[in-house]
ROMI-885500 format. One record per residue (C-alpha): residue number from 0; residue in three letters; z, x, y. Coordinates in nm, 2 decimals, padded with zeros to 4 digits, m for minus. Example, Ala and Ser with C-alpha at 12.3 -4.5 7.8 and 13.67 -1.06 7.14 Angstrom:
// residues 2
[site 0 'ALA' [00.78 01.23 m00.45]]
[site 1 'SER' [00.71 01.37 m00.11]]
***
This chain:
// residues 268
[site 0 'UNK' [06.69 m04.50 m02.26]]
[site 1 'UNK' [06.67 m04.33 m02.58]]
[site 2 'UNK' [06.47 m04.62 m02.74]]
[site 3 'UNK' [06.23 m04.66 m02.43]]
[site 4 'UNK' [06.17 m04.26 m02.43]]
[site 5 'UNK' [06.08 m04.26 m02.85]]
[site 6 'UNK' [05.89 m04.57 m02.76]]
[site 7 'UNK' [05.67 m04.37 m02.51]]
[site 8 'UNK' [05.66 m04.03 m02.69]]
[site 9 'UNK' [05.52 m04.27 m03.02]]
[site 10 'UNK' [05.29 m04.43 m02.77]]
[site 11 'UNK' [05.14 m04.11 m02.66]]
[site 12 'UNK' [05.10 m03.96 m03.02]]
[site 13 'UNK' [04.91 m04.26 m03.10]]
[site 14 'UNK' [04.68 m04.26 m02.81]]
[site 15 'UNK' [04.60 m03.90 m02.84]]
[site 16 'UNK' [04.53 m03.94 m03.24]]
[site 17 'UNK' [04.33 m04.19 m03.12]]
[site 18 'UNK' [04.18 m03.96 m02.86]]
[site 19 'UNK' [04.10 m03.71 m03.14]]
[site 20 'UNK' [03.96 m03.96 m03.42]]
[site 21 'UNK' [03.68 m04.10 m03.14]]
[site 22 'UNK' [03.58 m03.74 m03.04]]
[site 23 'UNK' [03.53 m03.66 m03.42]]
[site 24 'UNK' [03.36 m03.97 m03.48]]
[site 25 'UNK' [03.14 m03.89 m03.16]]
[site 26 'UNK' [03.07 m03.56 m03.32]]
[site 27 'UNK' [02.99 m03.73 m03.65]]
[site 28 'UNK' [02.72 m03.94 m03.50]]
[site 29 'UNK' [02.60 m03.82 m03.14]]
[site 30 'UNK' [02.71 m03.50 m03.19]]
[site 31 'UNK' [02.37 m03.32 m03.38]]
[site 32 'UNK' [02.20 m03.52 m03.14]]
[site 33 'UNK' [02.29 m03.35 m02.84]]
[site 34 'UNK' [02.36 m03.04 m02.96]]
[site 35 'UNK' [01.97 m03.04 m03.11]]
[site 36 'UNK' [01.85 m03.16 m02.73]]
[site 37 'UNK' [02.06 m02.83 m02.60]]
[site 38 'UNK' [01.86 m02.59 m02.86]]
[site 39 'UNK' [01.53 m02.77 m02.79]]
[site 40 'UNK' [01.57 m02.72 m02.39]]
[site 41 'UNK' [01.69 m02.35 m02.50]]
[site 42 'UNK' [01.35 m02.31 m02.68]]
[site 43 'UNK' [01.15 m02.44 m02.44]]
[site 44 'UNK' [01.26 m02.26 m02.13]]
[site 45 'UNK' [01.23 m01.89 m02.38]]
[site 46 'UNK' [00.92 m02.02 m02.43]]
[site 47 'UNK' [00.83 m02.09 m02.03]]
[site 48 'UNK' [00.92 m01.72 m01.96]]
[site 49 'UNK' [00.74 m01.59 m02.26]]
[site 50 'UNK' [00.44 m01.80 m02.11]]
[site 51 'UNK' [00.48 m01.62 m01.79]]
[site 52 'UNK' [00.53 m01.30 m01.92]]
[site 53 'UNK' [00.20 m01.29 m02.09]]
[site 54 'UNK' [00.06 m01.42 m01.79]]
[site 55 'UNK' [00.17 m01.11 m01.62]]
[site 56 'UNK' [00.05 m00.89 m01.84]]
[site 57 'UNK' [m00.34 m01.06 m01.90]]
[site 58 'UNK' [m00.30 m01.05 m01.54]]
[site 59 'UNK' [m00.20 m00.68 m01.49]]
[site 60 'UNK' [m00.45 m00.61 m01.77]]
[site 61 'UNK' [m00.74 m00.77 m01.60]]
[site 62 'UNK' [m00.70 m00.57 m01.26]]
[site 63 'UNK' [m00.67 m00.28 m01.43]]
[site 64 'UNK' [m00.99 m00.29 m01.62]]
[site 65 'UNK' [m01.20 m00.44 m01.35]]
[site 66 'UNK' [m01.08 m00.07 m01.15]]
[site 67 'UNK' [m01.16 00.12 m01.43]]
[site 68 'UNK' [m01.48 m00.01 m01.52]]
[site 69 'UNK' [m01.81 00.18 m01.35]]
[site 70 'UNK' [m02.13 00.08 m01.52]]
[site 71 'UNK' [m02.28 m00.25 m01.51]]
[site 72 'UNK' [m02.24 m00.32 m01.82]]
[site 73 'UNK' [m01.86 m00.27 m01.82]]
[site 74 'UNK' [m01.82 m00.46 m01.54]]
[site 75 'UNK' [m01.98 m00.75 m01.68]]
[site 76 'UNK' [m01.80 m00.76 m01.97]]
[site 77 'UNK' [m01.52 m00.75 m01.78]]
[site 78 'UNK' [m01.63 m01.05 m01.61]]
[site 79 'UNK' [m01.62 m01.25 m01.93]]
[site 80 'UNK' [m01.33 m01.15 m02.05]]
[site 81 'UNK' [m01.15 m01.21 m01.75]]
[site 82 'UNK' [m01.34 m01.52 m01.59]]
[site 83 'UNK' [m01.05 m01.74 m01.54]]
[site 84 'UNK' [m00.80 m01.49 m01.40]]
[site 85 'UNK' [m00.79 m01.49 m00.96]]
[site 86 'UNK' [m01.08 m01.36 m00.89]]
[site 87 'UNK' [m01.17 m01.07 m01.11]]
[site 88 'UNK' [m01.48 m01.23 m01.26]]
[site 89 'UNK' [m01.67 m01.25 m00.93]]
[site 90 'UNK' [m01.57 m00.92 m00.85]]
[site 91 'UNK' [m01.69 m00.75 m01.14]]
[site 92 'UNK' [m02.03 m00.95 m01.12]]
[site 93 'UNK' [m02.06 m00.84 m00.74]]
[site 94 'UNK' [m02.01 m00.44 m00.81]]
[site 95 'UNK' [m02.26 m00.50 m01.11]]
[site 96 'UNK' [m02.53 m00.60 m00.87]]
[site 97 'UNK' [m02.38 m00.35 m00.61]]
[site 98 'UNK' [m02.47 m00.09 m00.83]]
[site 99 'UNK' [m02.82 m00.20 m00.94]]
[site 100 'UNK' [m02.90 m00.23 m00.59]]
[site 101 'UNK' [m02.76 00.12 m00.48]]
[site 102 'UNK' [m02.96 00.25 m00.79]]
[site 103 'UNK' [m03.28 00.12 m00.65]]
[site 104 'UNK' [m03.22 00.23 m00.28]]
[site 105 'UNK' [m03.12 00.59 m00.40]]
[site 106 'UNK' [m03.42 00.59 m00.67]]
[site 107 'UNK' [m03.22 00.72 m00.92]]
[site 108 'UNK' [m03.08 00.62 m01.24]]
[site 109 'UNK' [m02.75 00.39 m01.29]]
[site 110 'UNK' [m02.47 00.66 m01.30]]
[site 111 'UNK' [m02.63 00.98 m01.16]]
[site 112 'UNK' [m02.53 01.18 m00.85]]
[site 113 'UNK' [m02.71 01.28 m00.58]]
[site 114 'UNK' [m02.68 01.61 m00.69]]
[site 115 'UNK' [m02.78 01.58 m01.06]]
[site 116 'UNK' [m03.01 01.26 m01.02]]
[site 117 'UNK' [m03.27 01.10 m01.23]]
[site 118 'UNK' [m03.52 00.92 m01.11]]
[site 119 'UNK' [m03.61 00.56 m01.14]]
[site 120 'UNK' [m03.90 00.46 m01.35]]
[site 121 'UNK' [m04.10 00.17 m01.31]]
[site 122 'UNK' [m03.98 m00.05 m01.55]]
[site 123 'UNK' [m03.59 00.08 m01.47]]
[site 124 'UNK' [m03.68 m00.08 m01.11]]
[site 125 'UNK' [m03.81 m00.40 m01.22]]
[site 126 'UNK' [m03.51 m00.43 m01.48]]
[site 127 'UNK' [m03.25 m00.38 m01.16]]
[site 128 'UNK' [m03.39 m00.57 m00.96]]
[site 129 'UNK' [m03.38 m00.84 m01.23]]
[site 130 'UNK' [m03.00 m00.79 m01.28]]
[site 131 'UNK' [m02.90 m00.75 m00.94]]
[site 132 'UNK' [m03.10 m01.11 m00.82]]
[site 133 'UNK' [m02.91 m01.25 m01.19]]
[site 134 'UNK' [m02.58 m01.16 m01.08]]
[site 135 'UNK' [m02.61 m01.26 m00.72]]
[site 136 'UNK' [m02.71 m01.62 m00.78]]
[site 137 'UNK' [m02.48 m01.64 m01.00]]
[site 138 'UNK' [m02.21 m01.58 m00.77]]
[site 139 'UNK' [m02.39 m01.80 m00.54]]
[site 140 'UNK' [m02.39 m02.12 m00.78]]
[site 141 'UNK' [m02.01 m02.04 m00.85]]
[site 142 'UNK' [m01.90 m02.07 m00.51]]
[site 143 'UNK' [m01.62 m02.35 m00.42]]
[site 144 'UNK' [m01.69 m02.37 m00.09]]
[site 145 'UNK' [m01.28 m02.22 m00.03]]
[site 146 'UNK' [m01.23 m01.95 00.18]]
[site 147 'UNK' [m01.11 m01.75 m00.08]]
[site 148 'UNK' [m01.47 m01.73 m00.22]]
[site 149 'UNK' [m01.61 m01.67 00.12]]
[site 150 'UNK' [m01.67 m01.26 00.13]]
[site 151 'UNK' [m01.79 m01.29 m00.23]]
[site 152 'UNK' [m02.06 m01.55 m00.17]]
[site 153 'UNK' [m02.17 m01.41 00.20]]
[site 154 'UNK' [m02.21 m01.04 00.00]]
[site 155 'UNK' [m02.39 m01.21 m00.27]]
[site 156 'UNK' [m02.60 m01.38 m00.01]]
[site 157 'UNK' [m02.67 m01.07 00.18]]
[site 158 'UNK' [m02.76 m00.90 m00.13]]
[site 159 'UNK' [m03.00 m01.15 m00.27]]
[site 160 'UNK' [m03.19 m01.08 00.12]]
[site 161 'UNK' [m03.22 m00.71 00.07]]
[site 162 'UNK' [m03.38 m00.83 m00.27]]
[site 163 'UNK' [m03.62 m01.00 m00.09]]
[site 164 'UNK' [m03.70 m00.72 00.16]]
[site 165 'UNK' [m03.74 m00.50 m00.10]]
[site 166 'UNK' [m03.99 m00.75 m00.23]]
[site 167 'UNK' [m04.16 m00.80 00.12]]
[site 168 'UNK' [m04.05 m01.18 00.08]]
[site 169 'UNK' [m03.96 m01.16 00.43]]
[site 170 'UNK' [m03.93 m01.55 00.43]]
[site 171 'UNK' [m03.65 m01.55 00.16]]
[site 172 'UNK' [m03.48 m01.29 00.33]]
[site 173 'UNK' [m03.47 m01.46 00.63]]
[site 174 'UNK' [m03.37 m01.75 00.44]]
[site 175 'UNK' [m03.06 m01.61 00.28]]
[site 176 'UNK' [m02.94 m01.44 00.56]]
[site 177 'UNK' [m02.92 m01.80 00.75]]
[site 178 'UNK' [m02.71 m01.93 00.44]]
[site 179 'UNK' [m02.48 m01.64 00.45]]
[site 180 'UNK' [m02.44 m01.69 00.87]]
[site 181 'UNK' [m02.35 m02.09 00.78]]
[site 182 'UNK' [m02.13 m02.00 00.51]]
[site 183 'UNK' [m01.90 m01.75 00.72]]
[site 184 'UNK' [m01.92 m01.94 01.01]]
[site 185 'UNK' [m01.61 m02.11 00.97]]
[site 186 'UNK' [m01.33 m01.82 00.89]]
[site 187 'UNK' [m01.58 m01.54 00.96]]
[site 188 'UNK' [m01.79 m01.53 01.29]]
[site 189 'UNK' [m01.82 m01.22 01.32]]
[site 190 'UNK' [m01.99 m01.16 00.99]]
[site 191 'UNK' [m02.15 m01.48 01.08]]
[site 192 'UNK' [m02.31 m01.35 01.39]]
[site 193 'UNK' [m02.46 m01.02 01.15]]
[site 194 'UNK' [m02.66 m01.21 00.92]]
[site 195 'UNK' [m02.79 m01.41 01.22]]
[site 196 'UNK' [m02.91 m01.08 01.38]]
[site 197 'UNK' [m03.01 m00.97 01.06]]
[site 198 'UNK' [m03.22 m01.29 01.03]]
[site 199 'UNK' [m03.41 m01.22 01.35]]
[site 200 'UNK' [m03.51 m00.87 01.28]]
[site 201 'UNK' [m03.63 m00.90 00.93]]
[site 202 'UNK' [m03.95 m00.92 01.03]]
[site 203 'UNK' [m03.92 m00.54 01.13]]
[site 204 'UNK' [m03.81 m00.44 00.72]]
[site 205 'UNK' [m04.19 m00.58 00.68]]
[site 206 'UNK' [m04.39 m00.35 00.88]]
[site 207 'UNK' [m04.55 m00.07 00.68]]
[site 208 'UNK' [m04.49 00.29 00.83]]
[site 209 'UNK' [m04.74 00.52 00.77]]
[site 210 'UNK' [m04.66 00.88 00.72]]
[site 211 'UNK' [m04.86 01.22 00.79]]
[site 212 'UNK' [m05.00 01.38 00.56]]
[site 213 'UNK' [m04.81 01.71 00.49]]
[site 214 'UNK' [m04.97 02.02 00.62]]
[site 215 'UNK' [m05.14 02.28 00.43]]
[site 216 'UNK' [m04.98 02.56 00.29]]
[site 217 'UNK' [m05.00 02.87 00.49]]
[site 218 'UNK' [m05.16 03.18 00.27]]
[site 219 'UNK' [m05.15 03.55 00.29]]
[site 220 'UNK' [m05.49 03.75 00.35]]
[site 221 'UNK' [m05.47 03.82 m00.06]]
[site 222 'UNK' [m05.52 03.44 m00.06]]
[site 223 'UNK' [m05.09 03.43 m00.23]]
[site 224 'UNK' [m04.93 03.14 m00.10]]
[site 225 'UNK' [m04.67 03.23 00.16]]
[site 226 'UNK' [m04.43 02.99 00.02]]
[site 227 'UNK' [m04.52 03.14 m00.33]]
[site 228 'UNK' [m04.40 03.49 m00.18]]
[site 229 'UNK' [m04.08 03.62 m00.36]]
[site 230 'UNK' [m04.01 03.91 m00.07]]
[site 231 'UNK' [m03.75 04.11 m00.28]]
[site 232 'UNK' [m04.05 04.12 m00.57]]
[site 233 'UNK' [m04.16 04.45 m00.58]]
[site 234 'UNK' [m04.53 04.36 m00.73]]
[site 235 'UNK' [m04.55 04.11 m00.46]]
[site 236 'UNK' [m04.46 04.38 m00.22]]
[site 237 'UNK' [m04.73 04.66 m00.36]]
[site 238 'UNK' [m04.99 04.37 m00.31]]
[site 239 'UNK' [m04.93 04.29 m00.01]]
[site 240 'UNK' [m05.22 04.37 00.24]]
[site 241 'UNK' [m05.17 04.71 00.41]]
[site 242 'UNK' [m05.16 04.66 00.78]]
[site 243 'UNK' [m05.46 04.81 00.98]]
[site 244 'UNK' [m05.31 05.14 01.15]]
[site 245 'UNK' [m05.53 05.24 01.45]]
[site 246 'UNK' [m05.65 05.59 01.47]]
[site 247 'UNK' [m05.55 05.83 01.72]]
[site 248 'UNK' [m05.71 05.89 02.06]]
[site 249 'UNK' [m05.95 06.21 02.03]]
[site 250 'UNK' [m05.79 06.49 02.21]]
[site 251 'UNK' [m06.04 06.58 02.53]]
[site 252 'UNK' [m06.14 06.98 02.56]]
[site 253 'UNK' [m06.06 07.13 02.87]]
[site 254 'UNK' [m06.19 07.45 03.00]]
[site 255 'UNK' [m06.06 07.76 02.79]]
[site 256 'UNK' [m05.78 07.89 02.97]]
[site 257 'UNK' [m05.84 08.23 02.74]]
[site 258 'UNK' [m06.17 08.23 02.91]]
[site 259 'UNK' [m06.39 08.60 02.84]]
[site 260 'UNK' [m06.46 08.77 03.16]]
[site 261 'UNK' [m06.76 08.87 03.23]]
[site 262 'UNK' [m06.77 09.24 03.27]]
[site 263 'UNK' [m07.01 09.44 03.45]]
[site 264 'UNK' [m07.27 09.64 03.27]]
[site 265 'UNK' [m07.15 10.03 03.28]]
[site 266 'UNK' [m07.47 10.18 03.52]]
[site 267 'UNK' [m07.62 10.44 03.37]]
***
């Protein structure tokens, strides 16, 4: 029993030697190998979530900057920058031509309040309405058809119609407002069902309204405009006209109450 149990014990020292020399071996020449596959798939998936990360932030970045930016200008810089993240390029471009086109309803300047306003000039007009009809179509020829471009494209279409109203193109206006009612048709029938009326009643944005003329300006007696009249000016007060005061009734003369009494003569 002795002999069979050393037998076994040397049996299993040699087996586990052996055990041990294939696993170094295998570390000796498949060993690197694997353990460089294990790094690589290590770099790789850092590399994934740095990918994504970044994406993140460019993606943070470029809302942020499209809700910051107010001029035109901004905003379409903005739209460059940004083109191929969600949406934010076609946004920007729309509230560029959204603010052109409020500019030219308002008749005052890009950026100015009702309050402290400057007017539009001529050639300020014609330059919106160049930009506005630019970015418009070019929303327009960008569309995919989805129905995640399908606000963008009918607001883009509705603008390039108030364009053409604003150009008395009533045509072209009714035009566009027929390709923004197709276009929303599908997800959008109600919007759909607003260009459509919009379409049938542009002919009313063409009809030219006449005003009246403004009257005249009413004027004192001195010939001082009334509106020109400063009431708490004291020269204005000493010039204005005096009113007319009417004289007093003459008093009538009754009889004398004090009357002299005749006397009669003394007789001699």
């Amino acid at each position: 029993m002795d002999r069979e149990r050393l037998q076994q014990v040397q049996q299993s020292d040699l087996s586990e030697s052996r055990v041990n020399e294939d696993f170094v071996n295998w570390i000796k020449t498949s060993g690197p190998w694997y353990l460089l596959a294990i790094l690589v798939g290590i770099a790789v998936y850092m590399y994934l979530v740095n990918l994504q990360r970044a994406e993140i932030r460019e993606r943070e970045q470029a809302w942020f900057d499209l809700n910051e930016a107010v001029m035109p200008a901004s905003l379409e810089d903005v739209a460059q920058r940004h083109a191929e993240i969600d949406s934010v390029g076609t946004l920007a471009r729309l509230r560029a031509a959204n603010t052109y086109l409020q500019s030219l309803q308002t008749n005052l300047a890009v950026g100015s309040s009702l309050e402290e306003g400057t007017p539009l000039s001529d050639e300020d007009r014609t330059f919106g309405l160049a930009q506005a009809d630019r970015l418009y179509k070019q929303i327009v020829s960008e569309d995919s058809g989805d129905f995640g471009d399908t606000i963008t494209t009918v607001s883009a279409l509705n603008g390039l119609a108030a364009i053409s109203e604003s150009q008395g193109d009533v045509d072209a206006a009714r035009g566009y407002y027929e390709q923004a009612a197709e276009r929303a048709d599908t997800w959008y029938p109600i919007l759909a069902e607003q260009s459509r009326q919009r379409a049938t009643t542009a002919d009313l944005y063409a009809t030219e309204i006449l005003l009246p003329d403004p009257p005249s300006p009413v004027t004192t007696p001195s010939g001082i405009p009334a509106t020109q009249i400063d009431p708490l000016d004291i020269d204005n007060i000493l010039n204005l006209p005096t009113p007319a005061v009417d004289a007093p009734p003459a008093a009538t003369e009754g009889p004398s109450q004090d009357s002299d009494e005749s006397t009669p003569a003394d007789s001699p």
